[in-house]
Every structure is written in structure tokens, then in C-alpha cells.
RODO-2510 file (C-alpha; in nm, 4 decimals, decimal comma):
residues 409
     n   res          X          Y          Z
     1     x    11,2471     8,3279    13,2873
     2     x    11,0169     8,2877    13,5926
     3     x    10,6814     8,5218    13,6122
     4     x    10,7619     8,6930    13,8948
     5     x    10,7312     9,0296    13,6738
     6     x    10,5135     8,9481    13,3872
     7     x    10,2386     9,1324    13,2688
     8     x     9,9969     8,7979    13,1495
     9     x     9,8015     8,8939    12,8097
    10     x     9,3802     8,8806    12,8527
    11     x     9,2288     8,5331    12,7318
    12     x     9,0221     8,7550    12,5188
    13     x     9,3588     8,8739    12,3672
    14     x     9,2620     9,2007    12,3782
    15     x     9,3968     9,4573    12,5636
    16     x     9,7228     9,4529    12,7067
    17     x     9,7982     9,0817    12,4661
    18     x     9,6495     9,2459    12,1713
    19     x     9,9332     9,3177    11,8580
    20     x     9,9976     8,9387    11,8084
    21     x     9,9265     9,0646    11,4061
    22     x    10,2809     9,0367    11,2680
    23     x    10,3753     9,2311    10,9843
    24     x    10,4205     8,9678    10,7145
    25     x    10,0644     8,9317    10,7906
    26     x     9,9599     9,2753    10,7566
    27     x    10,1995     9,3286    10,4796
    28     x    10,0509     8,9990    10,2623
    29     x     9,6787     9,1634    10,3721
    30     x     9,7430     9,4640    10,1735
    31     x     9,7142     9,5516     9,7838
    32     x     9,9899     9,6389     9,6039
    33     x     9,8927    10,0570     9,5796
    34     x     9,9526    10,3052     9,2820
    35     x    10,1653    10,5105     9,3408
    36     x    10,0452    10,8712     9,5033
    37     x    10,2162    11,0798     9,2376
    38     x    10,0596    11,4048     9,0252
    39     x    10,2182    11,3855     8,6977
    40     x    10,2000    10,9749     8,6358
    41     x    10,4446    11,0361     8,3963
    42     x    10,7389    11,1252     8,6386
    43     x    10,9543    10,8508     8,7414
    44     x    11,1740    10,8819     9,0492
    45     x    11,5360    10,7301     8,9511
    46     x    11,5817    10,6195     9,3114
    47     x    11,3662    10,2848     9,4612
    48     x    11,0475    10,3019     9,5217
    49     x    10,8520     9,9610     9,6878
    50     x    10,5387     9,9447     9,7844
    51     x    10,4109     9,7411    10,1246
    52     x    10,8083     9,7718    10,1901
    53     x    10,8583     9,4976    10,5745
    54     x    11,0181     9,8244    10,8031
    55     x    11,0956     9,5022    11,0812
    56     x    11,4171     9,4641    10,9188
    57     x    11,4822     9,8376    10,9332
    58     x    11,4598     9,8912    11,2840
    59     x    11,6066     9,8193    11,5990
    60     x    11,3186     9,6177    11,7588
    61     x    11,2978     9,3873    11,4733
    62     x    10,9385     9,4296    11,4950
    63     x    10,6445     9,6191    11,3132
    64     x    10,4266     9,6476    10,9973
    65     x    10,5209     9,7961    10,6850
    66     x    10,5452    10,0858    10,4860
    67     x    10,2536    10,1483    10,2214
    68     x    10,5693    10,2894    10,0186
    69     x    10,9450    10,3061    10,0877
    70     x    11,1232    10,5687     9,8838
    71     x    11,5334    10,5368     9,8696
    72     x    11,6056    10,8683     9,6334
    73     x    11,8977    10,8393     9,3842
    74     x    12,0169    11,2125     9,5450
    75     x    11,8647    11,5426     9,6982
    76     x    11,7349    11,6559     9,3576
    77     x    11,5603    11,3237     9,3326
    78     x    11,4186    11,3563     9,6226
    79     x    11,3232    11,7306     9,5959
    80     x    11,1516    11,6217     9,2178
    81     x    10,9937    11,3258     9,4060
    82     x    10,8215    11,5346     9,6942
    83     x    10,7367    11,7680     9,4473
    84     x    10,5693    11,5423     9,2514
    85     x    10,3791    11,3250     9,5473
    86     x    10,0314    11,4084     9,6187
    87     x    10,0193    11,7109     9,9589
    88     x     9,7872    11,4898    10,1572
    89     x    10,0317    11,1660    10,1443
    90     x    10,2552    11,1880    10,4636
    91     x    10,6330    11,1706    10,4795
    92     x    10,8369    11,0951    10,7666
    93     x    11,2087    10,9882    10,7314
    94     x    11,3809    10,6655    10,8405
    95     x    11,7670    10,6528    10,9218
    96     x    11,9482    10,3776    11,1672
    97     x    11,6154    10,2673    11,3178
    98     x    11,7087    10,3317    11,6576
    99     x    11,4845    10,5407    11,8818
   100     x    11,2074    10,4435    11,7112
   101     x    10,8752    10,2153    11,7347
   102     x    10,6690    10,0385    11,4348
   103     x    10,3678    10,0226    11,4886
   104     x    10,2091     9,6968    11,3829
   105     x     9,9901     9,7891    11,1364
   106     x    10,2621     9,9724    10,9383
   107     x    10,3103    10,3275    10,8563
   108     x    10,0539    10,4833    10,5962
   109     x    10,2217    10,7371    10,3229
   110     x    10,5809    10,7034    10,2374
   111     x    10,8997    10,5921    10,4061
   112     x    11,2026    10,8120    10,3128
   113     x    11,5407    10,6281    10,3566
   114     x    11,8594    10,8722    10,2906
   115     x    12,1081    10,5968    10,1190
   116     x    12,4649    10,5794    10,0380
   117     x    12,4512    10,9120     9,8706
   118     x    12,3352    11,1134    10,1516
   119     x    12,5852    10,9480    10,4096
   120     x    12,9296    11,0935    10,3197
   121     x    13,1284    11,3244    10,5524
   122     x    13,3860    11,5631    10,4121
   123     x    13,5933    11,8523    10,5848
   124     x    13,4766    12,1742    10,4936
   125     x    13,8570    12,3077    10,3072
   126     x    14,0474    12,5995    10,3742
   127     x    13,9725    12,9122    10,1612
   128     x    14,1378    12,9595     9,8395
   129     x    14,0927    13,2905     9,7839
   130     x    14,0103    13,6228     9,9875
   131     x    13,5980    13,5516    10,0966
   132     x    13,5823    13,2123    10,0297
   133     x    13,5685    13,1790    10,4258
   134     x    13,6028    13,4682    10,6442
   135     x    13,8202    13,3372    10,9184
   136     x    13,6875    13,4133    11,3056
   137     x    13,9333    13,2614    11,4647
   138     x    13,6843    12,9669    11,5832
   139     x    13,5039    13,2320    11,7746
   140     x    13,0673    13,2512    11,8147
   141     x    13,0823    13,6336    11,7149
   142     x    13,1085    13,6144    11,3251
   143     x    12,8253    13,4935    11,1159
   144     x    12,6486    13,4910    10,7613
   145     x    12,3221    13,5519    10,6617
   146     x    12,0644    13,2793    10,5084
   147     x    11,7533    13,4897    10,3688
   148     x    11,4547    13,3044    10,3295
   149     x    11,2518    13,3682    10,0338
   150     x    10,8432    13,4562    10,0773
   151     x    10,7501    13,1825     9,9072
   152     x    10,9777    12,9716    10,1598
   153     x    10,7832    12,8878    10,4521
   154     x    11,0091    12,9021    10,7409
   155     x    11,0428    12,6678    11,0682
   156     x    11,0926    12,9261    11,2619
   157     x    10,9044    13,3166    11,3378
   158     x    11,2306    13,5026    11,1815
   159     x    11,2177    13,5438    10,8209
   160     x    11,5950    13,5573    10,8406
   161     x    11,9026    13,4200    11,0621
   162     x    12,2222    13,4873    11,1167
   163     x    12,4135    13,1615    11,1309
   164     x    12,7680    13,0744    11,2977
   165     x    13,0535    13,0680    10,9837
   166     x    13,1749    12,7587    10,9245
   167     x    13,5340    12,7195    11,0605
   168     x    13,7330    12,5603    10,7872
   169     x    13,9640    12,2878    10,8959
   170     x    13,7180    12,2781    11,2043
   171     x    13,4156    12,1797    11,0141
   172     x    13,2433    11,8721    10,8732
   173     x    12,9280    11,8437    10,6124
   174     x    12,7601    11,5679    10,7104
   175     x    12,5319    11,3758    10,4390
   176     x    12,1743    11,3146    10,6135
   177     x    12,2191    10,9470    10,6166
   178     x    12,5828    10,9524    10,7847
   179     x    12,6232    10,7459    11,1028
   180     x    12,7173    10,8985    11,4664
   181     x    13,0142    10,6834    11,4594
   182     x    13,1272    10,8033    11,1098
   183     x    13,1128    11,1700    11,2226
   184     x    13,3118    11,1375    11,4887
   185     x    13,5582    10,9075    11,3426
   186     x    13,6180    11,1893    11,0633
   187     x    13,6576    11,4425    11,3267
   188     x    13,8808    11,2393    11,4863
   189     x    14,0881    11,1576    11,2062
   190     x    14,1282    11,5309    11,1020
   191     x    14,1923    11,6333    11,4775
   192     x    13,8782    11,7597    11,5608
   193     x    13,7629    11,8142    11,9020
   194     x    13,3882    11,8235    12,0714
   195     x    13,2015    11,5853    11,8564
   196     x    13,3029    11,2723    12,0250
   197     x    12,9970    11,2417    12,2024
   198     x    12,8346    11,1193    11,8647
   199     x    13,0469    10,7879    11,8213
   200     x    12,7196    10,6949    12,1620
   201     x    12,4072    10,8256    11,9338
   202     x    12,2128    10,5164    11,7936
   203     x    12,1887    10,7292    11,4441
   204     x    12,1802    10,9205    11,1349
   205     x    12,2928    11,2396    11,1344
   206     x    11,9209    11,3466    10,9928
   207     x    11,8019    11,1758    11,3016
   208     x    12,0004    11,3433    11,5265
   209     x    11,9238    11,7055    11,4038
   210     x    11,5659    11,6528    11,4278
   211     x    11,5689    11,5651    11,7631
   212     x    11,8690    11,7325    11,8804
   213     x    12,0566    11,4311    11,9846
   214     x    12,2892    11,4476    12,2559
   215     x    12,4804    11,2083    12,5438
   216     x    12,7368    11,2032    12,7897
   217     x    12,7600    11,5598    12,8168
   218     x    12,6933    11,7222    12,4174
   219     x    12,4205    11,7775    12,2167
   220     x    12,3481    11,8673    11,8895
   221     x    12,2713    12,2251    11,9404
   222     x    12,6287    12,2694    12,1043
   223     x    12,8046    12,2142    11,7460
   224     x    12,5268    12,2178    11,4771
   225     x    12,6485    12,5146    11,2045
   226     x    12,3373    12,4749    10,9929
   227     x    12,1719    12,1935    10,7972
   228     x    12,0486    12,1267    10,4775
   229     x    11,5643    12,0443    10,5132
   230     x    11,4606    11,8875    10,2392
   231     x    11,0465    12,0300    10,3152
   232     x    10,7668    11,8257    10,2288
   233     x    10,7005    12,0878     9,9425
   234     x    11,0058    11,9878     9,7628
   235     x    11,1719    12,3038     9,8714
   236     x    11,5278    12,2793    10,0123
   237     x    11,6621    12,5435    10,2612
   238     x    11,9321    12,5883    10,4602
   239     x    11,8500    12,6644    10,8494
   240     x    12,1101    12,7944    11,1291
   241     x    12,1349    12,6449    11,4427
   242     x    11,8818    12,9326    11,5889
   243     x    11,5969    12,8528    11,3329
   244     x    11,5747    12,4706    11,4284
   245     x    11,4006    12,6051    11,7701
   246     x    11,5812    12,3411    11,9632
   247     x    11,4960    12,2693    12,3341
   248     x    11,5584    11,8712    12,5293
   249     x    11,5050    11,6289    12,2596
   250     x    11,3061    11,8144    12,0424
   251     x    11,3457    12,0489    11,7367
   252     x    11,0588    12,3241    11,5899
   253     x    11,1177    12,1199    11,2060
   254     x    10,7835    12,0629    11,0509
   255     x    10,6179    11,7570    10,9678
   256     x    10,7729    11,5947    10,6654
   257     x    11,0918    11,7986    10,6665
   258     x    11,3667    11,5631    10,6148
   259     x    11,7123    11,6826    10,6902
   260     x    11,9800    11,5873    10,4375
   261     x    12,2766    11,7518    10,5269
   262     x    12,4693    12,0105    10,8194
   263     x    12,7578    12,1461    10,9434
   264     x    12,9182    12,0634    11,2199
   265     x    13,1453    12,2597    11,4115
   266     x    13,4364    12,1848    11,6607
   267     x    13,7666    12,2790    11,8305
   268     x    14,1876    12,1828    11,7216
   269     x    14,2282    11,8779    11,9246
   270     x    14,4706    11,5855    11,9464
   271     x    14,3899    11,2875    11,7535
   272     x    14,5138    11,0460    12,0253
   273     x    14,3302    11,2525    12,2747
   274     x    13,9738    11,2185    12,0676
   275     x    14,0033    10,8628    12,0028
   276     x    14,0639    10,8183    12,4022
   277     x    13,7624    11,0026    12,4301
   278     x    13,5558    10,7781    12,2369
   279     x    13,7124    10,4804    12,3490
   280     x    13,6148    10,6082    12,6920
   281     x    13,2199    10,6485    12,5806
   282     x    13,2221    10,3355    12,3942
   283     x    13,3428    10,1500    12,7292
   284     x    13,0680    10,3408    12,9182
   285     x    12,7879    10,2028    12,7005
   286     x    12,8684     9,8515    12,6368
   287     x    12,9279     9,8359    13,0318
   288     x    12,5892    10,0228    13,1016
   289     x    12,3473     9,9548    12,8007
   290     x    12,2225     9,6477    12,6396
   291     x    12,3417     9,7082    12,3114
   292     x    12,3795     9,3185    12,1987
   293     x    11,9730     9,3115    12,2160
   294     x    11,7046     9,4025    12,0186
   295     x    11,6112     9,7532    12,1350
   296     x    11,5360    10,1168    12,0757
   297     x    11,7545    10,3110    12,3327
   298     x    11,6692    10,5573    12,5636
   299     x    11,3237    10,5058    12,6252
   300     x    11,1956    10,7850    12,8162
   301     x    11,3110    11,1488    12,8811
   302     x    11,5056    11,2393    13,1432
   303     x    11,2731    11,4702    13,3797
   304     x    11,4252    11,7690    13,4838
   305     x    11,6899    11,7436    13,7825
   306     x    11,6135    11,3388    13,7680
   307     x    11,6952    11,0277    13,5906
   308     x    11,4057    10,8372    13,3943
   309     x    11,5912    10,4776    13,4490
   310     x    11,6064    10,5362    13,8209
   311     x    11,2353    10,6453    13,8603
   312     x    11,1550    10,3144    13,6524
   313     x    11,4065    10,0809    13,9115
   314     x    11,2504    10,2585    14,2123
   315     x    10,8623    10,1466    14,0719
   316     x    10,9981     9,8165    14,0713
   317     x    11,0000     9,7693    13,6484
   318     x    11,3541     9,5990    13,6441
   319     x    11,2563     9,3093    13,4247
   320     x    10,9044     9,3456    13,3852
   321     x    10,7891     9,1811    13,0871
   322     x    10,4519     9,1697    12,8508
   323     x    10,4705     8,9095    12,5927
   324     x    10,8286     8,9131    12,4131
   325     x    10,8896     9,2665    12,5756
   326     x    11,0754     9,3296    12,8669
   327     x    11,2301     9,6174    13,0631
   328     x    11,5735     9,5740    13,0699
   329     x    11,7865     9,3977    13,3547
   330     x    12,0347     9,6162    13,2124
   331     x    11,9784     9,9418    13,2122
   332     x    11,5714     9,9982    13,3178
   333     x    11,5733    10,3077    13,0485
   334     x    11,5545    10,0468    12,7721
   335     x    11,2898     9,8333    12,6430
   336     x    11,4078     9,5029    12,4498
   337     x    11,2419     9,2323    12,2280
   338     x    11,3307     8,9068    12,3349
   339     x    11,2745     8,7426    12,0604
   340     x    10,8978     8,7734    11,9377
   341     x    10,7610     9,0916    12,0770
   342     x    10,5288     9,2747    11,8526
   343     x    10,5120     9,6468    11,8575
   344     x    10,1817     9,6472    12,0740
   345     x    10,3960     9,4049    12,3268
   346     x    10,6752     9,6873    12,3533
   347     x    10,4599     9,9761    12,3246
   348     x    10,2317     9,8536    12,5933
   349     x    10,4959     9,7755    12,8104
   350     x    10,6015    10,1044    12,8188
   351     x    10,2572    10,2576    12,9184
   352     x    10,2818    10,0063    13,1672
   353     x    10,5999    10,0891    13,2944
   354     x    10,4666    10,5152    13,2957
   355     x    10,1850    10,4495    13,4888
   356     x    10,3694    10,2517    13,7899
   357     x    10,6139    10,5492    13,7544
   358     x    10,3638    10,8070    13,7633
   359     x    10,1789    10,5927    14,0964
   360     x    10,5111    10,5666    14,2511
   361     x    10,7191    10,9359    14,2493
   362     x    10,4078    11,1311    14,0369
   363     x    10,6582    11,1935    13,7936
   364     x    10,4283    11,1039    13,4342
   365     x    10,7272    11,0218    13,1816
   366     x    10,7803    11,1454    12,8574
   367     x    10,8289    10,8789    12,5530
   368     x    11,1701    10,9747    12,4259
   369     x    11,1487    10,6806    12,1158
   370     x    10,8954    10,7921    11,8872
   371     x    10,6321    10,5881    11,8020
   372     x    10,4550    10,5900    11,4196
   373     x    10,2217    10,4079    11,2430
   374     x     9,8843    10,2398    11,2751
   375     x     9,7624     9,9269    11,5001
   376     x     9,6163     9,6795    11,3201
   377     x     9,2868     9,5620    11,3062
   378     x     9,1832     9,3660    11,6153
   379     x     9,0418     9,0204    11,5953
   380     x     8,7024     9,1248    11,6637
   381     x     8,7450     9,2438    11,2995
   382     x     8,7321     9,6152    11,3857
   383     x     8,9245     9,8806    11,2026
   384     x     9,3058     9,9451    11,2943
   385     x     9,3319    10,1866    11,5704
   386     x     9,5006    10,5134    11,4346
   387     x     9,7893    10,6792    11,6440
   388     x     9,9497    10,9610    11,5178
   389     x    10,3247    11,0641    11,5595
   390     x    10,4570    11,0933    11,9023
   391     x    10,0896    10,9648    12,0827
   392     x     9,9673    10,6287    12,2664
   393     x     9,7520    10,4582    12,0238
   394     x     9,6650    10,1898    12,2761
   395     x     9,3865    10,3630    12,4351
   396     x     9,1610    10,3245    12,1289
   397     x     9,1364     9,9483    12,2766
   398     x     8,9656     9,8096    12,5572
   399     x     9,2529     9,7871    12,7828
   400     x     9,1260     9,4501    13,0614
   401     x     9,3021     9,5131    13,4033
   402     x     9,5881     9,2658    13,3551
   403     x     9,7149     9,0041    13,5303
   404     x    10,0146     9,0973    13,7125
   405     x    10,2612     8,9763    13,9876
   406     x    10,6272     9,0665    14,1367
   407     x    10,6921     9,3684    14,2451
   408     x    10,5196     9,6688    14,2559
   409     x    10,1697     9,5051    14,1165
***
């Protein structure tokens, strides 16, 4: 590859070159820690590791590691486990990997990974009595109410919902830790239209509900019933499709709320006709995106009326690369690691790549991939530089003004 769009790392290897820390490094740096539980004598049944690598968990291949990875046995192991784990340790959940970035000095608190138990899909059966299911003809008007308890805090303002009936023989529950592809394979299978648009989402189906998932035409929010939150309390509720407070990309579920199951909802359609349908999407992708490398998908937001991978081509970022990072030739909406990008490479990139955006159209992009953990300690030997959920980290460095040439520098 020629450097005709390469951002070149400082000497100093600060700044834009800084994040060369890999995790095996940070990982061997760290003491094994007790475990952050209240009653020392409980004992999860599930696996628990401590300094757990999340590299080989995630889609870049690249980042620190956990300070502990939790795997529960089932939901009541994980409710007892929450329950049990000290309020002030965080929890944040971990499906597929995909649309998400590592940061490299590894994500404080615990890891939650939904397993095999959490990733079944079953059709919701047909009644077999009188009010097992109140039929509504597949129509939006009929629904059932979920009551909230006081002592239930509540992701939305309504203490109580009314939620769309599940339709059966229209209707899949979806374990947390099911795959896209599985969901709309089971669909398919039991002639079930309008979820085909999963078999392109990168996922779990906890993922996907959190951030209300959605391509070529569908989101979440368009066939969600209800779902199963696991809260960080230990408490599980069930919340309709209203109470997730669902706008682009984004739902109103707290902090440490882990989905582990919903309902999904669709319409009597042909079997042949579905699998066309996701033939048709799979096509798209493997044409458009550059699934065979190591990447995160969609990088930024679409802006309203626009398309984020166009505003990136038209600042000239086809190709630009920091380190092992590297916009894609592709498709200009994903960042991929080439081989040995750390976190801070990718990351950085993509700061990069919003503020030639933002100097170009004045559009400032919005990081679709969400981006956890800590950085970790520089080589002047200061302390990691903390970045919370969702926020640029990088600015806690000295950035240099880097060296840059092609296009657009």
C-alpha cells in the first residue's frame, strides 16, 4: 500500500500513533482481582474469568480485556449474580462483537456474554384453550397489559404499557444471545414474513434491541412485541415495544440492562418468497460491504436526508489509513484492521475521518459503533485515559498535528 492517504504516527508516539499497548500486554500487567461480590459465599454456576482477552470476542480483533467476563448458566443465574455483585461495579453486555470498539486498556467491571442458553428461537404455539392467546387477527389494535411494580424502576415515564399481543403462529421468542441470521432463518422456515431484514444485522438479538437495529428497509421497532431486561438490580421485567423509547439507533434502556429475550412479530408469508428475500440482502452486502475483513460495520449514523459513507467519499477518506486502520476501499462507512491495528489506531481514525467530514459538508457525524473501555497508560507513564460509553477518549491526549498526505490533507 503506497502513502498517498496515510495518517503517519508522531515520533514521540503520542498522539495520533499512541495505542501501540496491545492487550496481552495490558492483560499480563494486571492482578488477578477478587471477585466484586456481597455475600462471598455465593457462587455463580455459570463462568466467571477474570482479566478475560475481549480481542478474540470482537470483530476488530483488537482491544484490552475485561477485568471480569461473566457467561451465566441461565437468566436466574444471572439475575442471582447481579444481585449479588457490588452496585458500583459496571455491567455492559457483549453479544456477536460487531458494532463495537475495545478500547485498549480493557473494559473495567464485568463483561456479560448471553451463551448457548440464551440463544434459542422457538415459535410462540397456537392457543390450547379459550385465553391462552386472544386472537386479533394480526392486527395493531389488541393488546395486554404489563404492570410494573413500585419497587420496579421503569425505562420509561409510564408506570404501565399496553403492549401488542403476540400473534401465535406469527411470533418468535428470541433468546438474548440468538443471531440475526438464526431469527430470520426460523421465520423463514415457519413462513414468516417481515423479519428478513435481520439475516444483514452483524448481531445478537440483545444487541439489536438495545439499539434498535435495522437495514435495508426494517428496524427493530417495526416488529419488536416486547422483550425480556435483565436490570442491573437483578430485577427482570418485561417491556413493550413503547417503553424501550426507541428513536434512530438508539433505545431509552438504562445502563446495565441486559436484554435476554423478545418477541418478535410478523406477517403469513411464503417460505420460497422469504428465503428470496434474504438471498437478495445477503447478495447486497457481500457485493457492497467488506465483510471478509476485520471490522465493526456501519461506522457512523446516517444524518438525516443523507448518507454517512458518501459524506466520508466526498472528504476524500476512501482508504485513508492510521497505523493498521484504514477506511475502507469498500464501502467508506466501514473502518477495518488490516492486520495489527490497535483500538487507538481505529478509533483515531475515525475522529480523523469526522473532522475532514465536518470541514468538508459541516455535517459533524455521529459514531454509530460504540466505543467502551479505558486507554491505556501512555508511555510517559501517565495514568490510562478514561472514556466512558459512547464518548472520544482520545482528547485526554496531546493530539500532535499529524503528518498527512493524499487527498483532502
Amino acid at each position: 500500500m503506497s502513502g498517498a492517504n496515510r495518517i503517519h504516527p508522531s515520533p514521540s508516539g503520542e498522539g495520533t500513533g499512541v495505542g501501540r499497548l496491545g492487550a496481552e500486554n495490558v492483560r499480563s500487567a494486571r492482578p488477578t482481582p477478587t471477585p466484586p461480590l456481597k455475600g462471598r459465599g455465593f457462587c455463580p454456576r455459570g463462568k466467571l474469568t477474570p482479566n478475560a482477552p475481549l480481542a478474540p470476542l470482537v470483530w476488530f480483533k483488537s482491544g484490552g480485556a475485561a477485568e471480569w467476563l461473566f457467561e451465566p448458566k441461565d437468566a436466574d443465574d444471572l439475575a442471582a449474580f447481579l444481585r449479588d455483585l457490588d452496585p458500583a461495579v459496571p455491567v455492559m453486555a457483549l453479544g456477536l462483537g460487531s458494532n463495537l470498539i475495545v478500547r485498549d486498556g480493557g473494559v473495567p467491571g464485568v463483561v456479560v456474554r448471553l451463551g448457548k442458553a440464551f440463544a434459542k428461537v422457538e415459535l410462540v404455539p397456537p392457543p390450547t384453550g379459550e385465553g391462552d392467546h386472544p386472537q386479533d387477527g394480526g392486527g395493531a389494535g389488541a393488546a395486554r397489559r404489563v404492570d410494573q411494580t413500585s419497587d420496579q424502576p421503569a425505562c420509561a415515564p409510564p408506570p404501565a404499557s399496553l403492549v401488542p399481543l403476540p400473534v401465535p403462529g406469527r411470533t418468535l421468542n428470541c433468546g438474548g444471545g440468538a443471531s440475526g441470521i438464526l431469527v430470520s432463518s426460523t421465520a423463514r422456515d415457519a413462513g414468516i414474513a417481515g423479519l428478513e431484514f435481520l439475516r444483514s444485522i452483524p448481531g445478537t438479538v440483545g444487541g439489536f434491541c438495545r439499539m434498535n437495529g435495522g437495514a435495508y428497509g426494517g428496524e427493530v421497532k417495526d416488529i419488536l412485541v416486547d422483550a425480556d431486561v435483565m436490570l442491573r438490580s437483578g430485577e427482570l421485567v418485561t417491556l413493550g415495544v413503547a417503553d424501550m423509547g426507541y428513536t434512530y439507533r438508539h433505545s431509552a434502556l438504562p445502563e446495565g440492562a441486559i436484554v435476554i429475550a423478545a418477541r418478535f412479530r410478523g406477517h403469513p408469508g411464503d417460505p420460497a418468497a422469504i428465503q428470496a428475500e434474504m438471498d437478495r440482502i445477503a447478495a447486497s452486502r457481500e457485493a457492497s460491504q467488506p465483510l471478509r475483513s476485520k471490522t465493526g460495520g456501519s461506522t457512523f449514523k446516517n444524518p438525516e436526508g443523507q448518507k454517512a459513507w458518501q459524506l466520508v467519499d466526498d472528504a476524500g477518506c476512501r482508504g485513508l489509513t492510521l497505523g493498521g486502520a484504514q477506511v475502507s476501499e469498500k464501502h467508506t462507512n466501514f473502518l477495518i484492521n488490516t492486520g495489527n491495528a490497535t483500538s487507538a489506531d481505529i478509533e483515531a481514525l475515525g475522529e480523523e475521518v469526522r473532522r475532514r467530514v465536518k470541514d468538508k459538508s459541516g455535517v459533524e457525524l455521529q459514531w454509530e459503533i460504540q466505543r467502551v473501555g479505558v486507554l491505556p497508560p501512555s508511555p510517559s507513564g501517565e495514568g490510562p485515559g478514561v472514556g466512558r460509553r459512547g464518548q472520544s477518549a482520545l482528547p485526554t491526549r496531546p493530539t500532535p498535528t499529524p503528518s498527512l498526505k493524499g487527498r483532502g490533507s
